[in-house]
C-alpha positions as CSV (number, residue, x, y, z in Angstrom):
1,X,5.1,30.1,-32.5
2,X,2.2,30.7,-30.4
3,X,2.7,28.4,-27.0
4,X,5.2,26.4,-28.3
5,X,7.7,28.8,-27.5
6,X,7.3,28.0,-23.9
7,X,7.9,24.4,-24.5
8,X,11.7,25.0,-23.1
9,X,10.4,25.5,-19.7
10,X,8.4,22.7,-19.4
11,X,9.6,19.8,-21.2
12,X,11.9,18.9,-18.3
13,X,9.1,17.1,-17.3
14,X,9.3,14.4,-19.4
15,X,12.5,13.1,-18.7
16,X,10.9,11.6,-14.9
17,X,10.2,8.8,-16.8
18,X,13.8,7.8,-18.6
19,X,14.8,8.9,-14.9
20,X,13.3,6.2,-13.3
21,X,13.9,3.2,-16.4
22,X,17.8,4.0,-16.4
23,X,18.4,4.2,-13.2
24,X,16.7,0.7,-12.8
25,X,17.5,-1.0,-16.0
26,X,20.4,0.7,-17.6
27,X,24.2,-0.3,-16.6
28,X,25.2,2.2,-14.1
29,X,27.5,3.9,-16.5
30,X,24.9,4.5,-19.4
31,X,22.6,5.7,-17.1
32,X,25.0,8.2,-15.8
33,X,26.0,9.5,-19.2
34,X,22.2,9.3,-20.7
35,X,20.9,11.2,-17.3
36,X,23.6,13.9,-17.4
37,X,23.8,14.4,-20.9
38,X,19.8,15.0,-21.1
39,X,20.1,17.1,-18.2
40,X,22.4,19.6,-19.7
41,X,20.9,19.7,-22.8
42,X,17.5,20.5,-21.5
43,X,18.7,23.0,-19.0
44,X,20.7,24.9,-21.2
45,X,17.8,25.2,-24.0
46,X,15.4,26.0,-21.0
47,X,17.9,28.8,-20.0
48,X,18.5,29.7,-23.1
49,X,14.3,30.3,-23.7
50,X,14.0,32.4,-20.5
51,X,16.8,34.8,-21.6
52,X,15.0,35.4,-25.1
53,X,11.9,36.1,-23.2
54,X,13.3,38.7,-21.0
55,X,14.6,40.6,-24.2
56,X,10.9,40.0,-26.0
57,X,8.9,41.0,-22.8
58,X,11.2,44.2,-22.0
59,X,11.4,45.3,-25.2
60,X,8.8,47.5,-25.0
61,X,9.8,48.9,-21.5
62,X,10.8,52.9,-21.3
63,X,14.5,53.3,-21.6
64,X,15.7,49.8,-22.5
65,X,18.5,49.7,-24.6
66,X,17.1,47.4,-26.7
67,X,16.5,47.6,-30.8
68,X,13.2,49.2,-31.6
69,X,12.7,46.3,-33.9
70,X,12.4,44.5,-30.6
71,X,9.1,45.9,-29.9
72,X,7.3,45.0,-33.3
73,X,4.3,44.0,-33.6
74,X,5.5,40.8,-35.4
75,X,8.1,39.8,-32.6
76,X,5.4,40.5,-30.0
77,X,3.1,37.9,-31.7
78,X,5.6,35.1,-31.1
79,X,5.2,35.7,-27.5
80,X,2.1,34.8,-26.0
81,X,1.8,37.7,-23.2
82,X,4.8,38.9,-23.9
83,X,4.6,41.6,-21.4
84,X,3.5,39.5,-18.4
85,X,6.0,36.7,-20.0
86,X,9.2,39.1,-19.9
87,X,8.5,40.7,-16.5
88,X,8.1,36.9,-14.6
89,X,11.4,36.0,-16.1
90,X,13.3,38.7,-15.0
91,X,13.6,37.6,-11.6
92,X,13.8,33.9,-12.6
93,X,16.5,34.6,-14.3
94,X,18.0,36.1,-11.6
95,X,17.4,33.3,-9.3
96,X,19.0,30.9,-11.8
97,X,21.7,33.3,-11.7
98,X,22.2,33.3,-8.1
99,X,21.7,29.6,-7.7
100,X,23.7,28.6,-10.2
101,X,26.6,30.8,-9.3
102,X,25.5,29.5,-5.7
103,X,26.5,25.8,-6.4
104,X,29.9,27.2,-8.2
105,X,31.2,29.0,-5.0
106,X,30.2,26.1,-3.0
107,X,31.8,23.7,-5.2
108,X,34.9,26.0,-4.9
109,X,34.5,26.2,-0.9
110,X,34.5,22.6,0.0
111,X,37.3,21.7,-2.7
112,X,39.6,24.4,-0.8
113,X,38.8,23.1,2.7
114,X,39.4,19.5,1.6
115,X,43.1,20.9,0.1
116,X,43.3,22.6,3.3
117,X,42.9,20.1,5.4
118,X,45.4,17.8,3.9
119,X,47.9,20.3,3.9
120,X,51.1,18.7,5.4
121,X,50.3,15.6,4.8
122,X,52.3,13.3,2.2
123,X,51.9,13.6,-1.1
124,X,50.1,10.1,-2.0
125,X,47.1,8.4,-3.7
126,X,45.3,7.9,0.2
127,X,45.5,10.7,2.5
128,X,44.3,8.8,6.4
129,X,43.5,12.0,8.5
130,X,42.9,11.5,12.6
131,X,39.4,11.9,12.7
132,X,36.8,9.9,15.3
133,X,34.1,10.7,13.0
134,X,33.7,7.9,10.4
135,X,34.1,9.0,6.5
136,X,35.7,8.4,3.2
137,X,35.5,10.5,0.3
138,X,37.1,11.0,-3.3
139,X,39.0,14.3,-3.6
140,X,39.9,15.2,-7.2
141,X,42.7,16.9,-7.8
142,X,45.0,17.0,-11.0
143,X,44.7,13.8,-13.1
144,X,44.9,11.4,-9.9
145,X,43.2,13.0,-7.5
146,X,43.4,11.2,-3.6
147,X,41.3,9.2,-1.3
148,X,40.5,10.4,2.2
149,X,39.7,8.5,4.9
150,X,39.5,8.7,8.6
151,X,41.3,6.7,10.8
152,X,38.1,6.2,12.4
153,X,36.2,4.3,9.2
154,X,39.5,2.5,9.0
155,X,39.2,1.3,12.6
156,X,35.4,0.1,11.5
157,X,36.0,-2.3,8.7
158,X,38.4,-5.7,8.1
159,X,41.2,-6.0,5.5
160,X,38.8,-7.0,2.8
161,X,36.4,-4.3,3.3
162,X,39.1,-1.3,3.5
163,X,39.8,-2.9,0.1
164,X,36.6,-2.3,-1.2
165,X,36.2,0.9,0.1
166,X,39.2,2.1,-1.6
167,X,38.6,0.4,-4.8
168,X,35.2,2.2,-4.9
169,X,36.4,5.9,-3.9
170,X,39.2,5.0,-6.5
171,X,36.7,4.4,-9.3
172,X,34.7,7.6,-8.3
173,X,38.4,9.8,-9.5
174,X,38.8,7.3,-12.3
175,X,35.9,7.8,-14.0
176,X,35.0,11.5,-13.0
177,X,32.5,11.3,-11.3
178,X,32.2,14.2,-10.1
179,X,31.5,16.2,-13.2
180,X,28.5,14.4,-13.8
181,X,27.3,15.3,-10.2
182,X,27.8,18.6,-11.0
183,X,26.2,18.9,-14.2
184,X,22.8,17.6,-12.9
185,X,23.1,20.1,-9.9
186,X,23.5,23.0,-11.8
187,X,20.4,21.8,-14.1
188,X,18.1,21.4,-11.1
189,X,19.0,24.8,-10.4
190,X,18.5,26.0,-13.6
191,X,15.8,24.2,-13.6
192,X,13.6,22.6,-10.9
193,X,11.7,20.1,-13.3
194,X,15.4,18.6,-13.6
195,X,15.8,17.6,-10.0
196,X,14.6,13.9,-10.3
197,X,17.6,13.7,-13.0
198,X,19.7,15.0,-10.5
199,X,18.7,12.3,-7.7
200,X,18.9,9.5,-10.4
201,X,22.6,10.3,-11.2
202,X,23.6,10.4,-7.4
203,X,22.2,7.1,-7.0
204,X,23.6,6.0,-10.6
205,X,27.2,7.2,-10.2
206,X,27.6,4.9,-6.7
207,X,26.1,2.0,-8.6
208,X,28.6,2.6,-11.0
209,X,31.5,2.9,-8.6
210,X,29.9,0.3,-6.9
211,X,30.5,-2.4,-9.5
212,X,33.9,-1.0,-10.8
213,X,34.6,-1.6,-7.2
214,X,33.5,-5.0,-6.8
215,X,35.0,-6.4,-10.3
216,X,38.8,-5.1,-8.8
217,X,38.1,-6.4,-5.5
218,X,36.5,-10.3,-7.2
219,X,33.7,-10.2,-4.9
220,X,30.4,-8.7,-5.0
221,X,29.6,-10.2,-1.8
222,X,32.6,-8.3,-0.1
223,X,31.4,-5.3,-1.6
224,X,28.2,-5.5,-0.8
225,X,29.2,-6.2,2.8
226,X,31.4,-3.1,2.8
227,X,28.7,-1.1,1.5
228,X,26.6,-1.7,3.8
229,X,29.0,-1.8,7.2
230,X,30.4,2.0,5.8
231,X,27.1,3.4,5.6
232,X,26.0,2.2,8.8
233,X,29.0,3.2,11.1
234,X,28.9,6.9,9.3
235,X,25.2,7.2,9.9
236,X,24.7,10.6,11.1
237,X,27.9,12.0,10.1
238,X,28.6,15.5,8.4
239,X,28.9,14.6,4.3
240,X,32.7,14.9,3.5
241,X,31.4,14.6,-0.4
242,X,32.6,16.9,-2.7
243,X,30.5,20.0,-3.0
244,X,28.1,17.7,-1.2
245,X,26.3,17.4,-4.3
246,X,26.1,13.6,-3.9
247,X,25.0,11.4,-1.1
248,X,25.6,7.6,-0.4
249,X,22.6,6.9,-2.5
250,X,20.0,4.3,-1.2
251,X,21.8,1.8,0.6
252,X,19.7,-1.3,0.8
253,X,19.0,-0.8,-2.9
254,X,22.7,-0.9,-3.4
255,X,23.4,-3.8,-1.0
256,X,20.6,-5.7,-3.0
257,X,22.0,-5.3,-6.6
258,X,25.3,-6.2,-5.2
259,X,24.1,-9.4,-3.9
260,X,22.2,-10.3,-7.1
261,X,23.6,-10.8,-10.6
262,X,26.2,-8.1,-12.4
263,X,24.6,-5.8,-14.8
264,X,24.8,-7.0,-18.5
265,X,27.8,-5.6,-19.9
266,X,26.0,-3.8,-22.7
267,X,25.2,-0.4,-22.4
268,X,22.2,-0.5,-23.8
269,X,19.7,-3.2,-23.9
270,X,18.5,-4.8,-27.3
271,X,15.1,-3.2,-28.5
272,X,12.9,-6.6,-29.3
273,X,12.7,-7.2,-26.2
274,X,10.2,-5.7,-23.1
275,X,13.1,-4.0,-21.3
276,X,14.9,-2.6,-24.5
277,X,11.5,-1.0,-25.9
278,X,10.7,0.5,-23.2
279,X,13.9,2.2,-22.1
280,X,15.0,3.4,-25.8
281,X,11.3,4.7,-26.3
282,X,11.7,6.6,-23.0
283,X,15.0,7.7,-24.5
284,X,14.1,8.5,-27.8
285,X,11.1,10.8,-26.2
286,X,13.5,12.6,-24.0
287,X,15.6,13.2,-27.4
288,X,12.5,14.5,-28.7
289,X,11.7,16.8,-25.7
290,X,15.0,18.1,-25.9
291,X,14.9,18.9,-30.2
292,X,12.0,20.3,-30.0
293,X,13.2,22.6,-27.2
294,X,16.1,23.4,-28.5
295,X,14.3,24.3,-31.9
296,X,11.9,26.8,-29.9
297,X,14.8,28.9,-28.5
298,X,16.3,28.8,-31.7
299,X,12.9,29.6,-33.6
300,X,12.5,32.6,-30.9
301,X,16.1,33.6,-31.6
302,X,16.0,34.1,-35.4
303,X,12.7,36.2,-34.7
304,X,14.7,38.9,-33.1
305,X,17.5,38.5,-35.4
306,X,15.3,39.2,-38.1
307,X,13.9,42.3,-36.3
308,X,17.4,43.8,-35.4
309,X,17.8,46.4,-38.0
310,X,21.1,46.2,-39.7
């Protein structure tokens, strides 16, 4: 295996690229599920390589309760360094641990503080709290999941744009989107080649909300106008988001693909054609990156299966 079985760790790297085509040229929604899915898949095989090369680098350590297989010759040959190899990913496995486990408890945190703080009030699909700070977030909870607002972003915005803000928080617990969020966050912590993944998908999952928003309401004007008035009268405000894994995304970039034409309804564009070639080749590589991790860990797995004595 030579090098190769370090590919894992590094091939995050080429998903920048898709990164920055979907989030530009994709529909909102495929970007999301073409970000997130790649994401996951290259953070788990990444994770997955790390762990094997703890096992391979400590196997030779005094008093490890590991097979003496472990320590061949032959196993050690698949591991460049082996020794220097297993002792650096102790503690970033550790780390990845921590951070993961990090984002978990934090997830858990805000979601029980958001329950708390609507404890009392009715039972419906918008929850209006007395607040003078501006905000409006998307709390899921069950299969519905509620709105909450602040009686001081209501105060900000007209009939039409309360509309739109509640169509948009409305799509956000429609279409989940806060399992993709959470996805990405947990792979930039598992891995920190992932992290422009994760800032695509933030940005991604408010287009996407974003135009669910604007086809309920008619008007992509109005949205874009409510867009653009929420994020400025909750400038400087704590983020009520979720976990706070997401943030409003880039607003003038938001505003400005509301205000110009809809996204083609196909999810992917067609190949012949500048666009479609070079999103599915930046797709297909990121497939590629992926496999060929995915085959490393596996390759370094059945290397210490075959050394495990029976």
């Amino acid at each position: 295996m030579g090098v190769f079985v370090f590919l894992p760790l590094v091939m995050p790297l080429t998903a920048l690229p898709v990164a920055r085509l979907a989030e530009q040229r994709l529909h909102p929604r495929a970007a999301t599920w073409l970000l997130s899915v790649t994401a996951g898949v290259l953070a788990v095989c990444s994770t997955v390589c790390l762990a094997l090369l703890v096992v391979v680098g400590t196997a030779q350590l005094p008093g490890n309760p590991l097979p003496d297989g472990w320590s061949d010759e032959e196993v050690r040959e698949a591991v460049p360094c082996d020794e220097v190899a297993g002792k650096v990913a102790i503690p970033a496995l550790l780390a990845l641990v921590v951070a993961c486990s990090r984002v978990l408890w934090r997830h858990r945190r805000v979601r029980m503080r958001a329950e708390e703080a609507l404890a009392g009030l009715p039972r419906k699909s918008v929850a209006v709290l007395p607040d003078g700070v501006p905000y409006a977030y998307a709390l899921p909870s069950g299969r519905r999941g509620r709105v909450v607002v602040s009686t001081a972003m209501l105060s900000c915005l007209n009939g039409p744009e309360r509309r739109a803000l509640f169509a948009h928080e409305r799509a956000h617990l429609a279409d989940r989107h806060h399992r993709f969020l959470l996805v990405v966050r947990l792979a930039a912590q598992a891995n920190p080649c992932l992290r422009p993944l994760r800032t695509a998908v933030s940005y991604t999952v408010e287009r996407w909300a974003d135009e669910e928003a604007a086809q309920a309401i008619g008007s992509r004007r109005a949205m874009a106008l409510a867009v653009g008035k929420a994020a400025l009268v909750s400038q400087g405000a704590p983020a009520a988001t979720l976990a706070q894994v997401a943030s409003p995304g880039p607003v003038p970039r938001r505003v400005a693909a509301l205000l110009g034409p809809a996204p083609a309804a196909l999810l992917w564009p067609p190949v012949f054609t500048a666009v479609g070639l070079a999103v599915w080749t930046a797709a297909a590589g990121t497939m590629m990156s992926a496999l060929s991790s995915a085959n490393s860990a596996v390759t370094l797995f059945f290397v210490l299966k075959a050394a495990t004595p029976l």
